[in-house]
Each structure stands twice: as C-alpha cells, then as structure tokens.
C-alpha positions as CSV (number, residue, x, y, z in Angstrom):
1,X,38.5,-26.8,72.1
2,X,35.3,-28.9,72.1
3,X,32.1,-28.0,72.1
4,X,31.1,-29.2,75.2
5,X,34.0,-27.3,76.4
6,X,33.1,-24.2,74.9
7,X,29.8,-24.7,77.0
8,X,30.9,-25.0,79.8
9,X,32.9,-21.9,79.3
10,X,29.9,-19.6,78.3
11,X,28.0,-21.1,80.7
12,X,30.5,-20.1,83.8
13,X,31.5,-16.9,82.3
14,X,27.1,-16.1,82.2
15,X,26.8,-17.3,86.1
16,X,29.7,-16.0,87.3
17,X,29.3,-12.3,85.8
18,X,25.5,-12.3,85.5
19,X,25.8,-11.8,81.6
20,X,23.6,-13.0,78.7
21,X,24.3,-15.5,76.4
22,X,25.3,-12.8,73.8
23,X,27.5,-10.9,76.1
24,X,29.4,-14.1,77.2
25,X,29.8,-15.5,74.1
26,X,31.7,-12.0,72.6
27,X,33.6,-11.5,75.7
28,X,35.0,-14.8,75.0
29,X,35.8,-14.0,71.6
30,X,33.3,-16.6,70.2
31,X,32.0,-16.1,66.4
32,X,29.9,-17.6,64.0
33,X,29.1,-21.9,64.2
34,X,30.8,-21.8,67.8
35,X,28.4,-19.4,69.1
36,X,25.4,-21.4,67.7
37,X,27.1,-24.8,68.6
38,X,26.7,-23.4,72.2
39,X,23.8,-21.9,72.3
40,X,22.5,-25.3,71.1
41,X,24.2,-27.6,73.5
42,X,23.0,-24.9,76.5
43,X,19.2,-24.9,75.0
44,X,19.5,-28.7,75.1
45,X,20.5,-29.2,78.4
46,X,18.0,-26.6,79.8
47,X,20.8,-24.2,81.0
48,X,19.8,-21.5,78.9
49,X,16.7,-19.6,78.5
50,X,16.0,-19.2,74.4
51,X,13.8,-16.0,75.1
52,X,15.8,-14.0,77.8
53,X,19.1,-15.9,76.6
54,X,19.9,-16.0,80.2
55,X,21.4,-19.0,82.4
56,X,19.4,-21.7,84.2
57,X,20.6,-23.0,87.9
58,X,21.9,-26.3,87.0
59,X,20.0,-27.6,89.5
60,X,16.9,-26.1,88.8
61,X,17.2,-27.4,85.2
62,X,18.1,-31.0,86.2
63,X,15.2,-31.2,88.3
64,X,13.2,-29.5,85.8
65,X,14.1,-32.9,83.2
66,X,13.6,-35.2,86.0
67,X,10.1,-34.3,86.8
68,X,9.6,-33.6,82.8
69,X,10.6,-37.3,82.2
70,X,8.2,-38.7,84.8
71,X,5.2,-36.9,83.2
72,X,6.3,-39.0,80.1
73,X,6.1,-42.0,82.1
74,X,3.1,-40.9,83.7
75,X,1.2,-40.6,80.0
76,X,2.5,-44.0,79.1
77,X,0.9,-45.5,82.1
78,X,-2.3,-43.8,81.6
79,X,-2.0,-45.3,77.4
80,X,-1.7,-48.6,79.2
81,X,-4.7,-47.7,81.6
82,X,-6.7,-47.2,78.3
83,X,-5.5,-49.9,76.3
84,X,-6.5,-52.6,79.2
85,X,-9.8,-51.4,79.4
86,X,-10.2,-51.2,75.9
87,X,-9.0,-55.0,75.8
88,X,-11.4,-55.8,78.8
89,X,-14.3,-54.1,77.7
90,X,-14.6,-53.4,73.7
91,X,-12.1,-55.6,71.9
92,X,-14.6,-59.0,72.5
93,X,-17.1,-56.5,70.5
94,X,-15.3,-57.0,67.8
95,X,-14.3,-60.8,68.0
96,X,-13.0,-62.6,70.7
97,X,-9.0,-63.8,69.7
98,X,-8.4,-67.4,70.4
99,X,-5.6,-66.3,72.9
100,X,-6.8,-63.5,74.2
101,X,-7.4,-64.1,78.2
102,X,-8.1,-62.1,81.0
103,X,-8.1,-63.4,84.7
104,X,-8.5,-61.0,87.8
105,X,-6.9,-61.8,91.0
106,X,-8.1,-60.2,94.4
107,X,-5.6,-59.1,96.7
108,X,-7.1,-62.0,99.0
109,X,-6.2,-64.6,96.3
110,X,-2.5,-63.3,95.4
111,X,-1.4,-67.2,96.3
112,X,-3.1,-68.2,93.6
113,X,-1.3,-66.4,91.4
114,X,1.9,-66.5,92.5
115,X,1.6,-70.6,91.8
116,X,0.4,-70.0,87.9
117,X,3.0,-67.2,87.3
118,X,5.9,-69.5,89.1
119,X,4.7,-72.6,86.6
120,X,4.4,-70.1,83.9
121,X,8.1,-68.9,84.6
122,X,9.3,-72.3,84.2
123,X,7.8,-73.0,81.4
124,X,9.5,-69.6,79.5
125,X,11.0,-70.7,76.2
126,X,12.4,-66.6,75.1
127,X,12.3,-64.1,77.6
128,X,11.4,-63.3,81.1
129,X,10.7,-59.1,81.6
130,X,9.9,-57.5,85.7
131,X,9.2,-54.0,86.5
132,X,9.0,-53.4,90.4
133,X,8.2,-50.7,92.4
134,X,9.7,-49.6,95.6
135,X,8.4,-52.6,97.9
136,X,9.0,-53.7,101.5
137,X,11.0,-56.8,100.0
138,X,11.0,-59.8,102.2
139,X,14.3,-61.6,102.7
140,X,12.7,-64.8,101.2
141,X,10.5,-63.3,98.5
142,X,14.1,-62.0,97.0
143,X,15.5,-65.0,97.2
144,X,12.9,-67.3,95.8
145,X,12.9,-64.7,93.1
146,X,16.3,-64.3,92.0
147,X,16.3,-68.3,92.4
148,X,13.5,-68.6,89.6
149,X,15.7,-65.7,87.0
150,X,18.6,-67.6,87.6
151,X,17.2,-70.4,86.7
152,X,15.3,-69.5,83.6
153,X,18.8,-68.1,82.3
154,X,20.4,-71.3,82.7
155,X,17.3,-72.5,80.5
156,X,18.9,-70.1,77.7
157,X,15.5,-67.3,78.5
158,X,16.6,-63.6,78.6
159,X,15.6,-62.3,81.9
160,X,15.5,-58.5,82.2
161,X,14.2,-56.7,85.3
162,X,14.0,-53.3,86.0
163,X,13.7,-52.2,90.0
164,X,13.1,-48.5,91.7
165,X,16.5,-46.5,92.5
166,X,15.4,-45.8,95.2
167,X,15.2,-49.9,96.4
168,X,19.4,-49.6,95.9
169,X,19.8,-47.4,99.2
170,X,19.0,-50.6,100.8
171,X,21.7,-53.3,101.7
172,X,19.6,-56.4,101.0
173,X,18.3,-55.1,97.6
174,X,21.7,-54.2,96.4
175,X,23.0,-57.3,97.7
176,X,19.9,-59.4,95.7
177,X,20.7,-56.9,92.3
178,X,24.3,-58.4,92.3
179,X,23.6,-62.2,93.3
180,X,21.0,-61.6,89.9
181,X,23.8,-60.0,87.9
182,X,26.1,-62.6,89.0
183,X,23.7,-65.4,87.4
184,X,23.3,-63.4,84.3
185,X,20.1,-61.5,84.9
186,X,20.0,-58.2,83.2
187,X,19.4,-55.7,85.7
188,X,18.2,-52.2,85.3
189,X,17.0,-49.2,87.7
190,X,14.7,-45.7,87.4
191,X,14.1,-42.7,89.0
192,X,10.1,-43.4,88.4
193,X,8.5,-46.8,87.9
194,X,5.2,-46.7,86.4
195,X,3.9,-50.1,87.5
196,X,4.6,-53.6,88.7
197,X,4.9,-56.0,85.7
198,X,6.0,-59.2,84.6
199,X,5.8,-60.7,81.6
200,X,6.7,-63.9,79.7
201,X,7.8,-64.2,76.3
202,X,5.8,-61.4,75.0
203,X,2.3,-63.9,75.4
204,X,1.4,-63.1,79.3
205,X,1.6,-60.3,81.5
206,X,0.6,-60.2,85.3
207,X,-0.1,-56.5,86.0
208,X,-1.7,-54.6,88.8
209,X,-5.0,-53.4,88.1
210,X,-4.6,-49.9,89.8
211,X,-0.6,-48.8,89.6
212,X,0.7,-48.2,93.5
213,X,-2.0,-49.9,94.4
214,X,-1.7,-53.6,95.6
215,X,-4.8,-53.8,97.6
216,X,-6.5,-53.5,94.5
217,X,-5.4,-57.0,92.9
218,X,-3.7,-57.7,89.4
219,X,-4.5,-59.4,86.2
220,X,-3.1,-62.4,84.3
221,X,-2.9,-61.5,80.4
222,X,-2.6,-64.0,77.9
223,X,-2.3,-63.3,74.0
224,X,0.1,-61.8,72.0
225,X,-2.0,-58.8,70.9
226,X,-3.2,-58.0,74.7
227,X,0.3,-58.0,76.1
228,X,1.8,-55.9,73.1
229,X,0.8,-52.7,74.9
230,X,3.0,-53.2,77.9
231,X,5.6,-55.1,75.9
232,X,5.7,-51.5,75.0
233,X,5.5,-49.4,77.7
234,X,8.7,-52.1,79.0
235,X,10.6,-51.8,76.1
236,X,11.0,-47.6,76.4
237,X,11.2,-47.7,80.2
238,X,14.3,-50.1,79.7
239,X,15.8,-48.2,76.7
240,X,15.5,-44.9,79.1
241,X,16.7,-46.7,82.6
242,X,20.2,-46.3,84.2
243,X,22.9,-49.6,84.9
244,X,23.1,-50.6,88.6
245,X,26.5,-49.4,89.0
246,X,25.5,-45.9,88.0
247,X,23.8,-45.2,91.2
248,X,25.6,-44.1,93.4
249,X,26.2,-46.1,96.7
250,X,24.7,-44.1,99.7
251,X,22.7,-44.1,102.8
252,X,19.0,-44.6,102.6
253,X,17.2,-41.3,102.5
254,X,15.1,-42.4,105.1
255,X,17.8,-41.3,107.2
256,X,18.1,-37.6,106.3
257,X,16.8,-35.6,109.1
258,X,14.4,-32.6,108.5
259,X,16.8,-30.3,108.0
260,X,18.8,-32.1,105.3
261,X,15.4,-32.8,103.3
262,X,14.3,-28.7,103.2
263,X,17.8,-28.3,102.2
264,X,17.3,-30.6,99.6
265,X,14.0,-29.6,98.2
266,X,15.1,-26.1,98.3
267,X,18.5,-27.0,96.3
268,X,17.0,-28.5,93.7
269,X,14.4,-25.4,93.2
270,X,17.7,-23.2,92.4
271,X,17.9,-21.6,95.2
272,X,20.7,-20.6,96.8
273,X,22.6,-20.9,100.4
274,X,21.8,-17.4,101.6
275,X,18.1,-18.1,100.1
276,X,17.8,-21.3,102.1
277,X,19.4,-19.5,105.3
278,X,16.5,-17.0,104.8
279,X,13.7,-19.5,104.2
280,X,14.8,-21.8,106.8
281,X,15.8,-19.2,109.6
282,X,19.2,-20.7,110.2
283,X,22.4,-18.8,109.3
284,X,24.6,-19.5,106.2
285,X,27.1,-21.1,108.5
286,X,24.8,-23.9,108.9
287,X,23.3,-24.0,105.6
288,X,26.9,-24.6,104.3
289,X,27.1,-27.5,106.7
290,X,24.2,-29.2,106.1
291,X,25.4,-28.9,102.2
292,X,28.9,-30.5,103.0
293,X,27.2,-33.0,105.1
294,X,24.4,-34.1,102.3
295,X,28.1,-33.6,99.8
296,X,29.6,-36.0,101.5
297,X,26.5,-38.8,102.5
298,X,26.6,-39.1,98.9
299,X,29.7,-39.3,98.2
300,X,30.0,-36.3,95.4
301,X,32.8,-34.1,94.8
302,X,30.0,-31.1,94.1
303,X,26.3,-29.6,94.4
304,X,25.6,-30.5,91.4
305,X,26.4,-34.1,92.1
306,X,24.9,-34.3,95.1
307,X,21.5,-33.1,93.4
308,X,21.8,-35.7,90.4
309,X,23.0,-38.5,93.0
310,X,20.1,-37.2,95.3
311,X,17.6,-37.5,92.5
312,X,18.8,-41.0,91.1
313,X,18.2,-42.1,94.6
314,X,14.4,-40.2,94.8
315,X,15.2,-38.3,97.8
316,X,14.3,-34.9,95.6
C-alpha cells in the first residue's frame, strides 16, 4: 500500500472514530517507518495537529494554506514596495546607472502610457511577462491585448501572463485565455495577485504605484538592475500559479445568493452542517441543500472539492 494510501487511512479511521494519531495508527496495525511516513505526510498537509496529534477538518486546513500562501505573497509585495522606493529615493545617492529610469504616470495621463508600452511591446526582442488583477475587462481592451501577445510570439518573444482565478468565472475572460493559448501565449492563473505588471525583456516594467489602486497611477521602469526586483517577485508568482484548465469551469460567484456565501465562509472554517444549521437558524434539511446545490454549481463530486474549487475561484 502507498503512503499516501496509508494516510488517507489513518486519517479516516482518526475522523470517523474521534481517535488520535497514535490510537489510529495501532488499531490499524501500523509499526515503525509507516507510522512515521504518516505522520509526516498528515503534518505536511496540515491534517494533523503535531502537539495534540489530533485531526484537522480538511477544509479548515486547506483554507488555513490558502490564506498562509497569500501572506507570502503579501510580504513579497511589500519587498517590492521597499525596493521601489529605495530605487526612487536612495539608489541616485549612490550613483545614478546609465539605464536606470523612472517615469510616473497620473491616472489622468494613462494614454500616454499605454502608447510607449504598445511601441515598447513591439519592439521586444526576449520576453514579454503580465500580472493582472481582477479587472472590469473591456471587450476591446482584451482584444487589442491578446492581438499585441500574439503578435510578439510570432516575433519568436516569450509571452507569459498570469491573470486572477477569479477573472475565469467570466465567459469573455475564459474565452480571451484560450484565443491567447491558441496563439502560443503562456497563460497562467492565482488565487491572489499581488499587483498589475508588465514587463519587457527583463529591462522595463510598468507597475502601479499603489497595488489595487489604479487611481493612483503607475510607473515606467527602465534598467536592468531596477526591474530585477519584480522580475522576481514574477518569477515565484509564476513557479507557484495553477494552468488554466485546472480551474474548474463554474458560475461566477457573483451569483451565489446570501445564503450560499455564509455557507461557504462557514465550510471553509471547519464547521460542520448541524454547526451552520445552528449559526444560521435554518434546519439541517436546508443546510444539506444548500451544500448539494454549491456541490453541484461547481461541479465537484465532494465537500472537499467544492471548498478547493470554491477557493481557486476566490469565492472563500
């Protein structure tokens, strides 16, 4: 039996008969490397307490990672915070590098630009790199986009680009995510985007000056050495994020009702039906429903899957 087998086993066995870790394992006959194998893979995963040696909800321990990987993502956005105003305001103290640049662009004077990244995007010899947060896409903003990656692979340029999950509920992003697949664009997606970026063979960035923020404006980055921080910061989001076709196809969560969000939140805090029945005031008839009909919006054969699905899509 594998290990991950064996898991899965002691794991059950602990949930289903309230036992510890210890208990499980010997009344599964367990000894020696297996038990530790276990114990291990359980620890790793965040199903098992190491002090009480108890079990974790799954859900509770999934979204327990999620939220634990966007505080990473959260301190690498604040490093890049540091490094740009270290760049902006202490690096010329020391020299100023030939092709170090900084421009700032007012929300008022986004035209602007747009027109100098679209001629620098052209002129892209190696490698073309987007983050994007969720955004109100406009139908001709995503195809005057996808247009320019296109083009730039047919140039021979790498083009990697990295969107929300979220974005994926809708139609017309999915629908733009495979017309760029379909003319070679690498393609990408995360739970949590830290900032909008886009950068051109590792020598100029356009960034926004406050993240979430568009009102606040962006810069235009030019030198090697400046742009090597979020070079960075793209390079780990990209190693970490998930291939298009592993989010799941479902209806936008803007369309859960009330009810289905508390469910939701409550699911993915542990808790179970006859705990959300209590906190909700409903019976567990309903609760049960709601559960099937969230089950089945997003197309998952368990809780469990419908949390992860839930969370890919950043309804939880």
């Amino acid at each position: 039996m594998s290990d991950e087998a064996t898991a899965r086993r002691v794991y059950t066995r602990m949930r289903r008969h309230r036992e510890s870790f210890g208990a499980a394992a010997a009344g599964l006959g367990l000894r020696g490397a297996e038990v530790e194998r276990a114990r291990d893979r359980l620890t790793r995963l965040g199903l098992l307490n190491p002090g009480a040696e108890i079990a974790v909800d799954a859900m509770a321990a999934l979204n327990r990672m999620l939220l634990g990987g966007e505080e990473l993502l959260g301190m690498l956005a604040e490093q890049r915070a540091a490094s740009r105003e270290l760049t902006e305001h202490y690096l010329r103290l020391d020299g100023d590098p030939q092709d170090a640049r900084v421009e700032f662009f007012p929300r008022s004077n986004v035209e602007a630009l747009r027109v100098k990244l679209r001629a620098a995007t052209d002129l892209a010899r190696e490698e073309v790199m987007g983050m994007h947060m969720p955004h109100a896409w406009e139908p001709d903003r995503l195809r005057d986009s996808r247009a320019e990656d296109v083009r730039a692979v047919a140039r021979g340029v790498r083009v990697r680009i990295m969107h929300a999950q979220s974005q994926l509920a809708q139609p017309a992003m999915r629908e733009h995510v495979q017309g760029m697949l379909e003319g070679g664009v690498e393609v990408r997606t995360m739970p949590f985007v830290p900032v909008r970026l886009i950068m051109l063979d590792r020598e100029l960035a356009v960034a926004e000056v406050m993240p979430g923020d568009l009102m606040a404006g962006a810069m235009l980055i030019e030198g090697r050495g400046l742009v090597a921080s979020y070079a960075a910061l793209f390079d780990y989001c990209w190693m970490t994020a998930s291939e298009p076709g592993d989010v799941p196809r479902a209806a936008d969560g803007e369309e859960l009702n009330d009810q289905q969000r508390a469910v939701l939140r409550l699911l993915a805090t542990g808790a179970k039906d006859d705990a959300i029945a209590r906190a909700l005031g409903v019976s567990n008839r309903t609760v049960t429903r709601v559960v099937a009909e969230l089950t089945a919006q997003l197309g998952a054969d368990s809780r469990f899957q419908a949390g992860v699905r839930a969370a890919k899509l950043g309804w939880i």
